[in-house]
C-alpha positions as CSV (number, residue, x, y, z in Angstrom):
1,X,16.2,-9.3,-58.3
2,X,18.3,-11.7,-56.9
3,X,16.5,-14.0,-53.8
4,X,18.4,-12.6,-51.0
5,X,17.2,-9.1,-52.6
6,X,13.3,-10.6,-52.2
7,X,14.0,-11.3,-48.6
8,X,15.5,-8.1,-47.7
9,X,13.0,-6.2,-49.4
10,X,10.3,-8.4,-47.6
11,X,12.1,-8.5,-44.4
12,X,12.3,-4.1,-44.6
13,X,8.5,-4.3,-45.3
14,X,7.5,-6.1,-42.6
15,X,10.1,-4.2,-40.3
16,X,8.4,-0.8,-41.6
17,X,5.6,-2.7,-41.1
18,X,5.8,-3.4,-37.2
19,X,8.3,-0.5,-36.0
20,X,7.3,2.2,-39.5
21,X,5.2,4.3,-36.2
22,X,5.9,5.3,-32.8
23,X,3.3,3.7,-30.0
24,X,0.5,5.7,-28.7
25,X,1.7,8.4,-26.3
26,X,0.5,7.6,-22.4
27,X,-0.6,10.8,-20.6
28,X,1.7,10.7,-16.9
29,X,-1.8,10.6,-14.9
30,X,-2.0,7.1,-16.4
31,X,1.5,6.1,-15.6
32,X,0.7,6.7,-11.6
33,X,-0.7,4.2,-9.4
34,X,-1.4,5.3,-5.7
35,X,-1.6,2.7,-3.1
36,X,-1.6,3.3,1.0
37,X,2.3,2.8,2.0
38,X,1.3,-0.2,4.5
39,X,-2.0,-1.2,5.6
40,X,-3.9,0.1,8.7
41,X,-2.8,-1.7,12.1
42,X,-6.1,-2.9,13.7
43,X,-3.9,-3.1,16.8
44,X,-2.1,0.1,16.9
45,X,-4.7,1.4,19.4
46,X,-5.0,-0.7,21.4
47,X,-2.3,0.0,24.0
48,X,-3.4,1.1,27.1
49,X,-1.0,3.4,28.9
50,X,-2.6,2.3,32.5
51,X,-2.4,-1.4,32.0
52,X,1.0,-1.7,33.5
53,X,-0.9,-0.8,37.1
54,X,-3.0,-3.5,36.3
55,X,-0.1,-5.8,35.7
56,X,2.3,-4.8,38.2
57,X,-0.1,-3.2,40.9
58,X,0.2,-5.8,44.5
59,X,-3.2,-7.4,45.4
């Protein structure tokens, strides 16, 4: 064997070596995250549908 053969040979090994198997499969139940699309408004109800008599009412 010449040295560039050694190399190859050692470079396939450790190739086979690292990539020779497929991962781990991942069930899809892992693969899902559920978060809340936005976060609650603390002010949302708040309005008050009367406070424009308040506003605009004459003294």
């Amino acid at each position: 064997m010449t040295n560039t053969e050694k190399g190859q040979d050692a470079a396939e090994t450790a190739g086979s070596a690292r990539f020779g198997r497929l991962p781990k499969r991942i069930r899809l139940e892992d693969t899902i995250q559920e978060v809340p699309a936005t976060s609650p408004d603390p002010a949302k109800d708040t309005y008050n549908p009367d406070e424009w008599v308040v506003r605009n009412a004459p003294l």
